[in-house]
C-alpha positions as protocol buffer text, in pm:
chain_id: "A"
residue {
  index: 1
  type: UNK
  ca { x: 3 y: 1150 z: -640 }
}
residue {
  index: 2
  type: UNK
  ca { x: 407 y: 1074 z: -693 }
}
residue {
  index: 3
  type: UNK
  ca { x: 564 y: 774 z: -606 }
}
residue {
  index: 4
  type: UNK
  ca { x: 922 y: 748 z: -469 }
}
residue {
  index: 5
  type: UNK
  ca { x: 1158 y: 485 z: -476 }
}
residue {
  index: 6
  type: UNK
  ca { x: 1404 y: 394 z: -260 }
}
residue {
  index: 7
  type: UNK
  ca { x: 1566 y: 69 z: -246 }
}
residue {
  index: 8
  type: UNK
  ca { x: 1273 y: -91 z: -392 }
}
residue {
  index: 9
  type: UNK
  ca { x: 1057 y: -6 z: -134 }
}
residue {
  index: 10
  type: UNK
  ca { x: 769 y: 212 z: -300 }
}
residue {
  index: 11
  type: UNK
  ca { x: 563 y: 497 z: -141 }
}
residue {
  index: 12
  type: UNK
  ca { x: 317 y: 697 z: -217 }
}
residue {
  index: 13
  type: UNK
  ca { x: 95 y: 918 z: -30 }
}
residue {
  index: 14
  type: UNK
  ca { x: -340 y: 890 z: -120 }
}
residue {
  index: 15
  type: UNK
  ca { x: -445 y: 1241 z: -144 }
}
residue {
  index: 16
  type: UNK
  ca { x: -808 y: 1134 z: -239 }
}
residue {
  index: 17
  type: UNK
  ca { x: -816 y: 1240 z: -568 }
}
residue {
  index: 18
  type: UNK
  ca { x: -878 y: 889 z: -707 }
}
residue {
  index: 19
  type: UNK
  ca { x: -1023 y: 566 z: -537 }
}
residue {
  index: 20
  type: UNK
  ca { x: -792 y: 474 z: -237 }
}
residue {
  index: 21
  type: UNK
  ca { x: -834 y: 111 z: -419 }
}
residue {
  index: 22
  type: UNK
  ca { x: -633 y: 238 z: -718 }
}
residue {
  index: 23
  type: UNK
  ca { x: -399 y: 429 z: -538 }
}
residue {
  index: 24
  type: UNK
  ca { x: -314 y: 56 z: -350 }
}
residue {
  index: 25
  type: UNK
  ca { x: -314 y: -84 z: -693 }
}
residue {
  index: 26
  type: UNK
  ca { x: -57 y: 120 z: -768 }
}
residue {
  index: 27
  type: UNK
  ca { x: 185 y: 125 z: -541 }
}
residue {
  index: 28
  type: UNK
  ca { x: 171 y: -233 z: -539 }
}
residue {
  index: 29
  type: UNK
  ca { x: 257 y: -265 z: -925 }
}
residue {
  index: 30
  type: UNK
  ca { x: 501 y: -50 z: -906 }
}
residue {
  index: 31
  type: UNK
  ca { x: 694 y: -217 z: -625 }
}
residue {
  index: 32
  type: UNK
  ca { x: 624 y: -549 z: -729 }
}
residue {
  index: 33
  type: UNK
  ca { x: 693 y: -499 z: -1112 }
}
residue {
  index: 34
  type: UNK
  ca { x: 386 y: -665 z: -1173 }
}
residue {
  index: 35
  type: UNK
  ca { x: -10 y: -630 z: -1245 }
}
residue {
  index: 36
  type: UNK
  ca { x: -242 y: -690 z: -949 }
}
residue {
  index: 37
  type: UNK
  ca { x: -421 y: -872 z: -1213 }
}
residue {
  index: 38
  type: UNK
  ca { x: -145 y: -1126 z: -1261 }
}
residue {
  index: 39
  type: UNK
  ca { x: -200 y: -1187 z: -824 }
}
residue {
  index: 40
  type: UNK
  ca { x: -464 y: -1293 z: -558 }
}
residue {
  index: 41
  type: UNK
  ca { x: -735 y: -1028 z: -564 }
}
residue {
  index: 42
  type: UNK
  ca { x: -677 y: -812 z: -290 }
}
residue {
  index: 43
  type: UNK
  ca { x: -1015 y: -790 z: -133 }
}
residue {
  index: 44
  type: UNK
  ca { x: -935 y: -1152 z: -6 }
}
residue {
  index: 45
  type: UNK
  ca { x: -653 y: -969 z: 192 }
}
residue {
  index: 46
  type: UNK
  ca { x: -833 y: -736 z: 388 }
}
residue {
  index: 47
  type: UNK
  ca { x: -1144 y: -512 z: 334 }
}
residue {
  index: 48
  type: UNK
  ca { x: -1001 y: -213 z: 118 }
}
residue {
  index: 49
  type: UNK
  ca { x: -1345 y: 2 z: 225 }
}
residue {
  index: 50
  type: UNK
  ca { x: -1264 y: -18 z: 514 }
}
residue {
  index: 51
  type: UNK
  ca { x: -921 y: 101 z: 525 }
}
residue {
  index: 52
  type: UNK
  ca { x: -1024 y: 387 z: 322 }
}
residue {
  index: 53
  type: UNK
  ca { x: -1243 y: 480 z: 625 }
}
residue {
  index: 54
  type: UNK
  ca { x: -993 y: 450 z: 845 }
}
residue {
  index: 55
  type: UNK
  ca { x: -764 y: 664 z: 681 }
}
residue {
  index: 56
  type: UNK
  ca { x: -1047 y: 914 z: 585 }
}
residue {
  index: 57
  type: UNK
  ca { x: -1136 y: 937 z: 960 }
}
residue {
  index: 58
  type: UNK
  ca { x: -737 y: 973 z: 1069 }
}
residue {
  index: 59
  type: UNK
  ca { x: -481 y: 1249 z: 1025 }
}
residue {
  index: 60
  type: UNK
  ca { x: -208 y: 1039 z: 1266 }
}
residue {
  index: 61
  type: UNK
  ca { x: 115 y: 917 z: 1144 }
}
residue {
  index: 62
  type: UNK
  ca { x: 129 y: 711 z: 1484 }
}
residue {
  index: 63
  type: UNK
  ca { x: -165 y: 525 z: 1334 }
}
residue {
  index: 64
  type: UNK
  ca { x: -116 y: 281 z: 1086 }
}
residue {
  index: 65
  type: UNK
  ca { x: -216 y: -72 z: 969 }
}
residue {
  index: 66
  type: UNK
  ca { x: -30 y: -353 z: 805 }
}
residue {
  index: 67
  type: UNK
  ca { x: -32 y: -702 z: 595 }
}
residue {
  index: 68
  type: UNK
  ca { x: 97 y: -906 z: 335 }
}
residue {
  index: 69
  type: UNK
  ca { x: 0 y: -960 z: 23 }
}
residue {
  index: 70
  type: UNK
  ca { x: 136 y: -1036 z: -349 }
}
residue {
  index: 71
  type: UNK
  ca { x: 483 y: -1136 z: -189 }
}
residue {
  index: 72
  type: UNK
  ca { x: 531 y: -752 z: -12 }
}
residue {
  index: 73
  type: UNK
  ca { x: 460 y: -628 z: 351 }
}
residue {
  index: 74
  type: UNK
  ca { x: 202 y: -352 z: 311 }
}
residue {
  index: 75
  type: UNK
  ca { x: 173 y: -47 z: 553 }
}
residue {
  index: 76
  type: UNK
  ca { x: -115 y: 239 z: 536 }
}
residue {
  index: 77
  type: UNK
  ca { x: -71 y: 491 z: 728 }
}
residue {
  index: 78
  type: UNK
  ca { x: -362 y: 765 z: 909 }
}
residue {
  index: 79
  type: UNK
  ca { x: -255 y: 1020 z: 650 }
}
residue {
  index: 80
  type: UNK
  ca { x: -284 y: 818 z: 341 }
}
residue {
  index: 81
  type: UNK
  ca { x: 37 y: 736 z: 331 }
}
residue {
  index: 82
  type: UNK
  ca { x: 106 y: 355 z: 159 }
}
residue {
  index: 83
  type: UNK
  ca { x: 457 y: 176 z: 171 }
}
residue {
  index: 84
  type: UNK
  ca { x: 491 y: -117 z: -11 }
}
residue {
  index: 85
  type: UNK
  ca { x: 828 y: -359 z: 17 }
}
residue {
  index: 86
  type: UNK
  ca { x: 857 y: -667 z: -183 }
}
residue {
  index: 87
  type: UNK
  ca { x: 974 y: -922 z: 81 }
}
residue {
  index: 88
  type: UNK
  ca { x: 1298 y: -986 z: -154 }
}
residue {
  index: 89
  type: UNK
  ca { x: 1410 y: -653 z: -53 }
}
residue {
  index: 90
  type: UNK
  ca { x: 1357 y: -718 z: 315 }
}
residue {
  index: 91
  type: UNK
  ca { x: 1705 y: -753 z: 515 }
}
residue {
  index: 92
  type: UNK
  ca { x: 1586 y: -1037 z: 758 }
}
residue {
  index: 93
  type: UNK
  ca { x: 1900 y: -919 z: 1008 }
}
């Protein structure tokens, strides 16, 4: 699995070689610069299981889901496909 970069927005696609958890994990530290460790535990966030079901069940790009957490918007898409943006690098216009 190979993150890019682009304008500090991080993504990654989950090809299910690891634990979809750690795959989250990891885009996250790499877009926020910082250890989920160091931030809220993410399973307060939403139910990580669950979203690895719901990718594991979908093949859709028009599918995805969405949220907040450690200061970024977070999107997961059907084909494993995680984006992570720190909200710094959002452009509110």
């Amino acid at each position: 699995m190979n993150a890019s970069i682009d304008n500090g927005t991080t993504t990654q696609t989950w090809d299910g070689e690891q634990p979809f958890h750690r795959a989250l994990f990891e885009t996250l530290e790499s877009a926020a610069n910082v250890a989920v460790t160091e931030i809220e535990p993410v399973y307060e966030t939403i139910d990580v299981e669950s979203l690895e079901r719901f990718i594991t069940n979908s093949s859709s790009n028009d599918i995805f889901t969405a949220f907040s957490y450690g200061g970024c918007y977070v999107e997961i898409q059907g084909d494993g496909t995680i984006t992570v943006t720190p909200f710094r690098q959002i452009d509110p216009k």
